[in-house]
N, C-alpha and C positions, 0 to 999 in steps of 0.2 A: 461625736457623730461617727458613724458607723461609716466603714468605705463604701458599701452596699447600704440602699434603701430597700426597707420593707414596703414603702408606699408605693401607688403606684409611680413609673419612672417618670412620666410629664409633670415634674414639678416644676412649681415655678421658679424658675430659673432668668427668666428673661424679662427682662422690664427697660427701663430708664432711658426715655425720649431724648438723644443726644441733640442739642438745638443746634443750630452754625454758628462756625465762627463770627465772633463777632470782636473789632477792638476796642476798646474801654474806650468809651467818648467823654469822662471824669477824669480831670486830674486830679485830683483828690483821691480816689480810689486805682490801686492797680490791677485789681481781681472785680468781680462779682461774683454773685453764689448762683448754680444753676438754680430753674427752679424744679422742683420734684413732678413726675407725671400725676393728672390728677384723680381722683378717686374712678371715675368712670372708667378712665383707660386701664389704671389697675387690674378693675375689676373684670375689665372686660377679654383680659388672659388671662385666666384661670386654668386650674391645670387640667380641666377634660379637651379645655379646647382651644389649647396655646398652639399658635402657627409658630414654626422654625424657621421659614424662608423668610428672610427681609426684605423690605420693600422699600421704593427711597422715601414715602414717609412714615416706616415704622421701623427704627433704626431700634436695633433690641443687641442688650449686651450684658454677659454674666454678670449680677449683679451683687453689689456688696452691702449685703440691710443693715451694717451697723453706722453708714455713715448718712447724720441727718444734712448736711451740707456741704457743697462742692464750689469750688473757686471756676470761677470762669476760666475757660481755656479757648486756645491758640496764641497768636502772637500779642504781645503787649509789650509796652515800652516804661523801660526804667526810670527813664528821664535825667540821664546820668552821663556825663562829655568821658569818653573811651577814647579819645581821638590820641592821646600820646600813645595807648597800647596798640594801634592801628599803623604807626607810622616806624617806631620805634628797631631800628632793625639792627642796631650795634649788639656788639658779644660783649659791652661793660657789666660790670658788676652792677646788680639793682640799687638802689636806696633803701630799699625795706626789705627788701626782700632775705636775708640773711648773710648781712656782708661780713666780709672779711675786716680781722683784726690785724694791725697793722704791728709794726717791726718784728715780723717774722714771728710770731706767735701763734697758735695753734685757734683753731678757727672756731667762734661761736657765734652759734645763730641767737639774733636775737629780734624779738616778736612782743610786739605788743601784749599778746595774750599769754605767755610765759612770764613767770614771777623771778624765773631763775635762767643760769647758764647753766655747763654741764658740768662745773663741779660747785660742790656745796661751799658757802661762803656763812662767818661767822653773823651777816644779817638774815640770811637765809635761815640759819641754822637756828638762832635764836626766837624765831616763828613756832618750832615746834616744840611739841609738848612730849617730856621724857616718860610720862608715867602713863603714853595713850600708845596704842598697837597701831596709830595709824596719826600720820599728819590732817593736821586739821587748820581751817582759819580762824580766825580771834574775832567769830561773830555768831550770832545766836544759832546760827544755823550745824553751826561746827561742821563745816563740807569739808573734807576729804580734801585735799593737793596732794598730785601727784609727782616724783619726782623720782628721773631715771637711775642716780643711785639708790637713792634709801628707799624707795617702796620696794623694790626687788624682795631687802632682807630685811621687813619687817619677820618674818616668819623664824628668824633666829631668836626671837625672845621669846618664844614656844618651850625655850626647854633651857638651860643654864649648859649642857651638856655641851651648845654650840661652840660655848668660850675657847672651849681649848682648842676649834680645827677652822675657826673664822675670827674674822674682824668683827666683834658686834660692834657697829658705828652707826647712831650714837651707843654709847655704852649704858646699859641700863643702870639703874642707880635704887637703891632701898629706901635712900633717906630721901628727906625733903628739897626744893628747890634751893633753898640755902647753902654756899658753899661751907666745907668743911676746915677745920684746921690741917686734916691730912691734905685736904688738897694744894690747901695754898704752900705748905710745909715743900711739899714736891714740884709746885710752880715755879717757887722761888728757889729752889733748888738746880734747876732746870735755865731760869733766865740767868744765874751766878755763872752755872758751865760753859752757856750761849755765849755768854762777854767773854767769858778766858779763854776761848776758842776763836773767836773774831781774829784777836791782833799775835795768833799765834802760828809760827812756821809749823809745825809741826804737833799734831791732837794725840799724845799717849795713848794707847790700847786700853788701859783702865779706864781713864777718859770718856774713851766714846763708847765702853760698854756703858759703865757711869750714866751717861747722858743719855743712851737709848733706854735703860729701866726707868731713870725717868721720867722720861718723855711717855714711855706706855702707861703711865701708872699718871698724869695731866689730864684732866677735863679736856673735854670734846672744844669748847668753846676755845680753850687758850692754846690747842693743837690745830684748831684752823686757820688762826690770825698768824700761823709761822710758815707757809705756802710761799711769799714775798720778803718773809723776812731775810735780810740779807748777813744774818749769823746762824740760819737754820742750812741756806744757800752752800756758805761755808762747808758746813758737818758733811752734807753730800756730795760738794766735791773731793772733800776726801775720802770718803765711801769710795768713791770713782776709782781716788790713783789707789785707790789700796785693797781694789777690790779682790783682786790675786790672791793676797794675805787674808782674806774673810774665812774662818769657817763657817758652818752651818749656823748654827746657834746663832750667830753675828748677822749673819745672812738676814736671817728670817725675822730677827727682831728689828734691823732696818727697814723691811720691806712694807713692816707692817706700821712702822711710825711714819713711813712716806705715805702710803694708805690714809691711816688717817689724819695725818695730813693735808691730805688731797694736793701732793706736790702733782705739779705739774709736767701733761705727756711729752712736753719735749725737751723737756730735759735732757741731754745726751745721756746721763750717767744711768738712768735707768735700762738704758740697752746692754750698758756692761754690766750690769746686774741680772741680765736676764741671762745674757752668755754664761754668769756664772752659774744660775741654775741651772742651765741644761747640763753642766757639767757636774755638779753637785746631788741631783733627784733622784736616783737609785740608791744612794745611804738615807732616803729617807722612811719614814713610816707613815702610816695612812692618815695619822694626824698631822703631823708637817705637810706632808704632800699637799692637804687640802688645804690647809692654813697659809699657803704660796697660793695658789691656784687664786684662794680666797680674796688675796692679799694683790695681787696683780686685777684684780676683775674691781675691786674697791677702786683703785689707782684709775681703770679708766684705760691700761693700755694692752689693745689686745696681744696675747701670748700663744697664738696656736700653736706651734709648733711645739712649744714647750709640754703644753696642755694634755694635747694627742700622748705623746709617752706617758704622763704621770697617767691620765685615763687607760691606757694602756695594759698599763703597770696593777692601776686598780682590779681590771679585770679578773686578775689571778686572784686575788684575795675580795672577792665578790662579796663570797658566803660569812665574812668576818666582818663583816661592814653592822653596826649596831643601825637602829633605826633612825638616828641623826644622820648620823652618816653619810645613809642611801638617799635622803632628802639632798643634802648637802649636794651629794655629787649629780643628781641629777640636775636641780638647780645648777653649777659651775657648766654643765655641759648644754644645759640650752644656752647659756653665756657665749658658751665658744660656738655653738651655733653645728656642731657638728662630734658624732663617735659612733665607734664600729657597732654595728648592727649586733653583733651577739653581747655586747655589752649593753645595748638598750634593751634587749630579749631580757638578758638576766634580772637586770632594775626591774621590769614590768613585772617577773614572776617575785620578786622579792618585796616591790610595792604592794602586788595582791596580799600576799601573807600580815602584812603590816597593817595594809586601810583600815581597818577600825580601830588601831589606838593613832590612826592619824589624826592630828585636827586641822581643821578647814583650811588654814594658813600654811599648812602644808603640804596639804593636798593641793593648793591653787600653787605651791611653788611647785611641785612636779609637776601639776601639768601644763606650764608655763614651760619648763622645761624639755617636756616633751614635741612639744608643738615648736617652741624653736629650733629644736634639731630635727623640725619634718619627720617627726616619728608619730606614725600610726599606733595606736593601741589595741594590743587585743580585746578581740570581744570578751573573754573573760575578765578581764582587768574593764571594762567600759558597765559591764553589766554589775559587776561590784563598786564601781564608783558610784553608778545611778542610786541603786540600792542602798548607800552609807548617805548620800545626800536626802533620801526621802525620808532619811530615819530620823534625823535631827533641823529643825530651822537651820535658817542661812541667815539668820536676822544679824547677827555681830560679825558677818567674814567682811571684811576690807574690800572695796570693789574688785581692785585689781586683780585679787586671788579669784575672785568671782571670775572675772573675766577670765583667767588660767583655765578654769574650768570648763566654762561652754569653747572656749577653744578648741579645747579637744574633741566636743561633738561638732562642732561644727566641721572640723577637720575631716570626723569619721562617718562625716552627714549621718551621721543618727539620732531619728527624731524618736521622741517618747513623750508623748499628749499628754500623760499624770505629769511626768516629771516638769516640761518648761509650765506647763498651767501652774504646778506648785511653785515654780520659782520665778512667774509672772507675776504672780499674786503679792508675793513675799517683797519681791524688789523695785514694784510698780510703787509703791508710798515713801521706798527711801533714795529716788533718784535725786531730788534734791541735794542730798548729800553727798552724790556721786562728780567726779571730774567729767568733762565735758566728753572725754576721751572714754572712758567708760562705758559713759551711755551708748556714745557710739557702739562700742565693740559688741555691748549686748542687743540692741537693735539688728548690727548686723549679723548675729548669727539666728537670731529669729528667722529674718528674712531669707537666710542664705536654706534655712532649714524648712520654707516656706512655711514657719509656724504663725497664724496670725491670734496675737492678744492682744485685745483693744484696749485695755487700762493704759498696757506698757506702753503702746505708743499713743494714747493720749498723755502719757504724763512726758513720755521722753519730747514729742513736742511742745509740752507746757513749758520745759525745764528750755528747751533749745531757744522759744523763744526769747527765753529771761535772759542768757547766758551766752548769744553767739555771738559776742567778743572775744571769748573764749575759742572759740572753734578754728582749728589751724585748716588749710584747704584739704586734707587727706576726710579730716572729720565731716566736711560737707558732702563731699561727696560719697562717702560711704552711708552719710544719713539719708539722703535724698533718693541713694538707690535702695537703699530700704524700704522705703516708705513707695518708690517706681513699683519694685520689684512683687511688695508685695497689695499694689494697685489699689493703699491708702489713703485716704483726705483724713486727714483729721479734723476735727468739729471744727476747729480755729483756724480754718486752712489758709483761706486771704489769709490772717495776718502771719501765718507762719510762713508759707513761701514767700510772700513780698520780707520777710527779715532775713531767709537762708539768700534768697538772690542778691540783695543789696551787702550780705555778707561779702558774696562770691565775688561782687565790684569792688571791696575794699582791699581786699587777699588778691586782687589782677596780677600785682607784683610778685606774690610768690606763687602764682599760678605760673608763671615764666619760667619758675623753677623746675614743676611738675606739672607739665601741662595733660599730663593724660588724667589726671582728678578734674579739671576743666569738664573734659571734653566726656568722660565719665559721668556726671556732677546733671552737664545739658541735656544727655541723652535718656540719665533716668530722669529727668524731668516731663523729656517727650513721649513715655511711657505715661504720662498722665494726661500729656495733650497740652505739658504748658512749654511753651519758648520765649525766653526775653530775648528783644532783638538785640539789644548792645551788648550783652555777652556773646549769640551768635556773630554780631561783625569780627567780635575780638576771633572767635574761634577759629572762622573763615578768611582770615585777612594775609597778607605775607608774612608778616612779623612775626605772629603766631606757629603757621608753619613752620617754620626756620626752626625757633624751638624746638616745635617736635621731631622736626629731625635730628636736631642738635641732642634733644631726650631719647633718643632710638637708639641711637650710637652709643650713646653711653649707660645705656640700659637694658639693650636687648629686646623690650619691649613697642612690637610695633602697633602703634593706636589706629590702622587704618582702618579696619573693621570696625570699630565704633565710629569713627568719623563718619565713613562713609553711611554706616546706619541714622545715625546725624542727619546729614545732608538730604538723604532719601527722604526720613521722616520731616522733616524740614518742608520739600518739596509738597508732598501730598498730603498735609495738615494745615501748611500756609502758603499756599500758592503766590498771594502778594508777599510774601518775602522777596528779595530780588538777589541775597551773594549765597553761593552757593561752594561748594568746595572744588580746588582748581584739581584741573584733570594731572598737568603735570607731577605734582605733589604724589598721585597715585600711582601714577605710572612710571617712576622714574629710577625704580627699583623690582625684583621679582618680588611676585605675591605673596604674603604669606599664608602657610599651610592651614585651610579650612578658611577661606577670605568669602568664598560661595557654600553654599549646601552641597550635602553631597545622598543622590537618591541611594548608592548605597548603603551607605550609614543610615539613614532614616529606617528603609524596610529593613537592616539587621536591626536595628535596635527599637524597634516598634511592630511587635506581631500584629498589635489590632490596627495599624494603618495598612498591612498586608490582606487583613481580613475582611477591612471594609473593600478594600479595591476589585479583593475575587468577588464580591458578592455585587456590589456595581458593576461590574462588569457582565454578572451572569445575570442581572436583572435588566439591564440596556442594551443588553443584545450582542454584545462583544466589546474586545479591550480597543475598538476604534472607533466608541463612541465615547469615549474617556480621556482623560490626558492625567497621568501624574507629573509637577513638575513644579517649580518655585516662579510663581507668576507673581511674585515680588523678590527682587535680587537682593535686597540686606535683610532678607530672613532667610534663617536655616531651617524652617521644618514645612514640609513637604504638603503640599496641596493637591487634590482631586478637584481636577476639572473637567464641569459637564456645562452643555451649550443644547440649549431648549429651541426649540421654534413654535409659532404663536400658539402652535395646537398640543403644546406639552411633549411633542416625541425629539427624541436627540437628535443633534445634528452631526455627522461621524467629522472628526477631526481630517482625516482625509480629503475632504471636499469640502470643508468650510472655508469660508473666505474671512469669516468673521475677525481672526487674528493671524496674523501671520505667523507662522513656527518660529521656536525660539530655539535656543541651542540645549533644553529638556533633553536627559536620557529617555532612553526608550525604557518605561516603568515594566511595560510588560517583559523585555527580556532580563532585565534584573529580578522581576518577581520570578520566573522558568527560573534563572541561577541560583537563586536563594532555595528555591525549592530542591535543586537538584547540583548537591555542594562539587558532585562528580563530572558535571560538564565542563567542559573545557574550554575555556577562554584566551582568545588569541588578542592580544594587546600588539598593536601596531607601534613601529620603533619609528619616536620623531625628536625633535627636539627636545619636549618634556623631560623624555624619556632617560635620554642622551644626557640632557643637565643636570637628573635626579642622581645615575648612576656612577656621574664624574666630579659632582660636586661642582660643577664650573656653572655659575649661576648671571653671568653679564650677560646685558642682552643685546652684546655685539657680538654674543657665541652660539646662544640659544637662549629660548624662550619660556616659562614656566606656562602649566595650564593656568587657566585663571583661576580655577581651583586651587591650587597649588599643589593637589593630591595626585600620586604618580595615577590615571587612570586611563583606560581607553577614550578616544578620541571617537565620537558620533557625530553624526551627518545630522541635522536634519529631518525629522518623517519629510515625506513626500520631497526633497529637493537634491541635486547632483550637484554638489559644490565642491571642489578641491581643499581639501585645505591649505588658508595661505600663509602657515607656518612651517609648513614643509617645504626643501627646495627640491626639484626633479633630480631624476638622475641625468635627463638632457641638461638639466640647467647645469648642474655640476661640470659638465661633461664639456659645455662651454664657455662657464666663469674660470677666470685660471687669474695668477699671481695678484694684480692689486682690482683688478675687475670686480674679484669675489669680495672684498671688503665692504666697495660700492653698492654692488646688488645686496649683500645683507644687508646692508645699512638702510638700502630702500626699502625691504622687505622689513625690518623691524618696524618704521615707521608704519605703514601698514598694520602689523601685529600690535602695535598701540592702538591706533584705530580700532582695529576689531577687541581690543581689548577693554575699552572702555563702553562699546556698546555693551556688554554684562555689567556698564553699571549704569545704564540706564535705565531710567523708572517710570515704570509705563502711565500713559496719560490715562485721563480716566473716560469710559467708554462714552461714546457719543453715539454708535449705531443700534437700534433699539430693536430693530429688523428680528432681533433674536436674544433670549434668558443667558445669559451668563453664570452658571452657578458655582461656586465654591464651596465645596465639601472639606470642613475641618475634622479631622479626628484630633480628640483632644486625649492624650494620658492622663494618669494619674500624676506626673511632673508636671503639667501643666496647671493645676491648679495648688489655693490653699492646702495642706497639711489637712486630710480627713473631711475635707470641704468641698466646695461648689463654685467658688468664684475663683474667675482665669486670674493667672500672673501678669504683673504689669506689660512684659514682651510680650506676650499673648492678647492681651486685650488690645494690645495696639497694633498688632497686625490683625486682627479681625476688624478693628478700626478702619487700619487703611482698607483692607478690600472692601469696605461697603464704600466711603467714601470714590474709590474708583469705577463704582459700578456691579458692583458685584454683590451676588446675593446670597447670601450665608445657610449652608446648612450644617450648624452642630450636632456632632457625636461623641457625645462625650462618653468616656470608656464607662458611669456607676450606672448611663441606661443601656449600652451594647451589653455587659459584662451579666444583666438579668435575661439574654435573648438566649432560647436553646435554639440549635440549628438550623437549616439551612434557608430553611419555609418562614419562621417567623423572624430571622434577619430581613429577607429579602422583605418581608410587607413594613419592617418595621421603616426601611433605607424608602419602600416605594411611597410611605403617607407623609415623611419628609418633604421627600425631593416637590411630591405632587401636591401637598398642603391638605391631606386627608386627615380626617379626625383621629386622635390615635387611644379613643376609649376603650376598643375592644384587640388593642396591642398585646396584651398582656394576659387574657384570657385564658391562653394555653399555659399551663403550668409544665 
């Protein structure tokens, strides 16, 4: 679909009688299916003569025609006792939730839905299949398992060339499953040395070179069961004291039998192995270099600093790198997770020359690499990736490399409507075979990409239903805001949400761990209009809180914006809900930056909400019979409001009584500054200001806006109010030594009060005296990818404001973007607002 319609612009757009809330009077059932509007009312907006103003009984909302079914929405009950996660406010370690191994050993989580720890173990090992590109189960299905060592480097069996500068583990093999006489020849050669080394003071240099050949030259299988052994234990601690005496050669053929080994990271003596390579990596060459790099990343312990030099070091000898190579190292460097920018410039321009004798598995390990070191791609390297994927199926890549790939689009939000349809198509019939994790990541760069294909997510809900034992809590939540985001039901929707929420109450315990996936998880929920209350108690409750403070701190990541979006949506969706989120918990720290909307960012980053405003404005008679301003405080994007009285003429903001003034910028002099970048703005010096400049952010110092955004400080239209986050210069002038402590103290108090009023959420209108209208301008971001239907945030703030009273008039940018000038804006905004026929709209060409 074309971004522009050739047809006329009143298309049918609007339909779907949203009924009331209502809660499930069935326990047997947790959902119901709405029912569909029925053919008369259909028919009866048609597109010559579809009204845009809603009414409260013709609640009209962008519509999504591929979905025959919808689950009931508002509040509904689990039926499920939460009460330990309500009361529970100790800092012990959980039960399930991924505890600690005890005598000082190095910590694995472990989960139900995980078949493994973090290192590979000989029953582990013996699951998979040597002669497949990809681990598999031992069921008809042959799925896919994923695991954080070995799927990384399946893409080393792409070429034999690997051998020499990595670990290929497991080792590929020619012959059959049957063991060899070579091999047992060097096992038993290998367990002879093991014993003579046990009960000996001292391991000869031939010895342990001896027994390192070996050892590299043993089956995967009888090199794993030596991790614990304690004549393997032996060999490495004298690696340890004798690490001094190591040369190179010694070095690296150690490093790489603890590798695959999978010796374990805490092992002390790996640290004095690693001191030695920093001391040792400048006599190396580009295939040892990487064969260490290699060989430490196997091992599991990270070596940045080591890493950083050899990368380094690589740099110079860029252009020398064969096309192994330049995989390889990009691969070890999304590992390390970070390297110098003109070293990722050079890879990109050296990966472009190569992408076409790349194959799949190696392209999904570059850019797996890429996107771990937060590196951007060029457009020329992105438009020749697209271009080498159209050329060939994607039927035999390994998920995970899949997933490498759309990472990178997603990364560089670049949508391309041939490309994801072809790779909708393609990987909609083998999700099955995909890890659970997978699905996710490809769901979520649809959504993030607002690409909507409905196969994909009918299948990735078929599979999710089948499978969410599998699903760890990052996976829920990232599916569920997919499916928010991009204002989804899938056919089987009852039973698909009723199986992600009773997911989300079984995962409560490591939701303690991560609680902003929780609260993430509920929120795109309420983008559909669904809330289960016992995970809302859990969410709302003390205990909960505590977490996420406990999660802030040690994260950096503050969840209050979504909370509070939570809570709002909560409020004026379900009214009978009764816990809501404690004021404290918000207030007990400064805001963070972008916590409110902000009107200037709106009109810079939205021409056509500028251009509807001047033409409402020039059509109403001036900017005082208008209001721009967020007449819902947990949404960011900006609203035109106009107020009607009975006989359709406006009523000027100035003399209405109808609402009282909120703390709105003044749209009209932001829209004069945006016009005129040369005027001058004088920003008053107050506390904001004062905390932004000095860093000093307590609010026994000073106070942040609630914004958090450094900006001028507005009154009010029409009212004289001081502000009471400033103190006078009288007041100064008379608080002195421990007075002034007190008065701020009292004055903060205060400034929490006034600061919580922005986050209250206005009741829904009861005086009818007079039309309330809401004017949305909708972008091209706000909708599906080339399509018509709003984004789940969107939908559900156009939700909440009818449910407050308010009455909606859409413009969406595919019918403003066919108006030419001044004269046919203005009648197109007046048969809108007025509910005139809009047949002969478009008349003038």
């Amino acid at each position: 679909m074309s971004w522009r319609h050739s047809h006329c612009v009143a298309v049918r757009m609007l339909f779907d009688l949203s009924p009331s809330v209502k809660i499930r009077s069935s326990q047997k059932r947790l959902f119901q299916c709405w029912r569909h509007c029925d053919a008369g009312q259909d028919s009866a907006q048609s597109s010559s003569s579809l009204k845009y103003r809603s009414t409260n009984n013709e609640k009209q909302v962008f519509a999504d025609k591929t979905n025959s079914s919808k689950v009931a929405t508002g509040l509904f009950h689990l039926r499920v006792d939460v009460s330990k996660f309500l009361i529970n406010e100790t800092n012990e370690p959980l039960t399930n939730g991924g505890a600690l191994q005890g005598n000082g050993k190095e910590t694995i989580k472990k989960h139900p839905y995980i078949q493994h720890g973090k290192h590979l173990d000989p029953v582990v090992f013996n699951q998979l299949s040597q002669d497949c590109t990809s681990l598999r189960h031992k069921d008809s299905e042959e799925r896919e398992t994923f695991h954080p060592k070995f799927t990384p480097r399946i893409f080393y069996r792409e070429s034999v060339e690997y051998a020499d500068s990595a670990v290929v583990f497991p080792q590929v093999r020619n012959k059959s499953y049957g063991i060899s006489e070579e091999d047992c020849q060097f096992e038993r050669e290998s367990e002879n040395l093991l014993n003579d080394i046990l009960f000996s003071d001292e391991i000869e240099d031939g010895v342990m070179l001896q027994l390192l050949d070996s050892l590299n030259r043993c089956r995967d299988e009888f090199m794993l069961g030596l991790a614990e052994d304690e004549r393997f234990l032996r060999l490495v601690e004298h690696l340890g004291h004798h690490c001094a005496d190591l040369e190179s050669k010694t070095l690296v053929k150690a490093l790489v039998v603890f590798a695959r080994a999978q010796i374990r990271t805490s092992n002390p003596v790996l640290r004095i192995l690693e001191t030695k390579c920093e001391e040792q990596w400048v006599r190396w060459d580009v295939k040892t270099s990487l064969l260490v790099c290699d060989a430490w990343r196997l091992i599991g312990l990270p070596v940045r600093h080591l890493n950083s030099k050899i990368f380094n070091q690589m740099e110079k000898q860029l252009h020398q790198l064969t096309k192994q190579q330049i995989v390889q190292v990009t691969y070890l460097i999304g590992e390390n997770r970070h390297a110098k920018t003109s070293l990722l410039n050079g890879l990109q321009d050296l990966v472009l020359e190569n992408i076409a004798s790349l194959s799949y598995l190696e392209l999904g390990a570059i850019c797996q690499g890429f996107f771990k070191s937060k590196t951007n791609l060029k457009p020329g390297l992105v438009g020749a990736l697209v271009r080498r994927i159209q050329s060939k199926p994607l039927d035999d890549i390994n998920s995970y490399y899949l997933v490498g790939i759309l990472k990178v689009f997603r990364q560089a939000y670049f949508g391309h409507s041939n490309l994801f349809d072809q790779i909708g198509d393609q990987v909609s019939g083998r999700l099955q075979t995909f890890p659970v994790s997978s699905i996710m990541h490809i769901l979520l760069t649809y959504a993030t990409l607002h690409l909507h294909h409905a196969d994909l997510l009918e299948a990735g809900a078929r599979e999710l239903i089948l499978r969410s034992n599998e699903c760890r809590c990052k996976d829920l939540s990232k599916v569920l805001w997919s499916f928010g985001t991009l204002n989804y039901l899938p056919q089987d929707s009852e039973r698909f949400f009723r199986t992600l929420t009773s997911r989300m109450v079984d995962l409560l315990d490591e939701y303690n761990h991560f609680p902003i996936f929780l609260v993430s998880g509920l929120l795109s929920l309420a983008y559909l209009n669904i809330y289960p209350a016992e995970l809302l108690d859990v969410v709302f409750s003390p205990s909960f809180l505590l977490r996420m403070e406990e999660f802030t701190k040690r994260s950096s990541i503050d969840p209050r914006r979504d909370l509070f979006a939570l809570h709002a949506s909560t409020q004026i969706d379900c009214p009978e809900y009764g816990h809501h989120l404690n004021k404290e918990f918000m207030l007990n720290r400064p805001l963070p930056p972008g916590m409110f909307g902000s009107l200037h960012a709106e009109l810079t980053s939205h021409p056509l909400l500028r251009a509807v405003y001047s033409t409402l404005a020039s059509l109403l008679g001036g900017e005082q019979n208008l209001r721009m301003s967020f007449i819902m405080p947990h949404m960011k994007t900006a609203d035109i409001e106009v107020h009607l009285d009975s006989s359709d003429r406006p009523v000027p903001f100035g003399t209405s009584e109808l609402q009282p003034a909120t703390d709105s910028l003044s749209s009209s002099k932001l829209l004069m500054d945006k016009m005129d970048p040369t005027r001058e703005q004088n920003v008053p010096l107050d506390f904001s200001l004062i905390a932004n400049l000095s860093g000093e952010t307590s609010l026994d110092k000073c106070r942040n806006t609630p914004t958090g955004i450094r900006t001028a400080s507005v009154k009010p239209a029409g009212k004289e109010t001081a502000p009471i986050d400033n103190v006078s210069s009288a007041e100064n002038t008379s608080v002195s030594g421990s007075n002034f402590k007190e008065s701020l103290t009292s004055k903060t108090k205060a400034t929490r009060s006034a600061d919580w009023s922005r986050f209250e959420v206005p009741e829904p209108i009861t005086d009818e005296s007079a039309t309330r209208l809401a004017v949305l301008v909708w972008s091209r971001n706000h909708f599906h990818f080339n399509g018509t239907t709003l984004l789940g945030l969107h939908s559900m703030k156009r939700r909440h404001l009818m449910k407050l009273g308010y009455q909606i008039v859409d413009i969406p940018f595919f019918e403003w973007d066919r108006l030419t000038g001044n004269r046919q804006r203005e009648r197109y905004i007046q048969q809108k607002i007025f509910m005139k026929n809009m047949s002969n709209v478009f008349k003038q060409k």
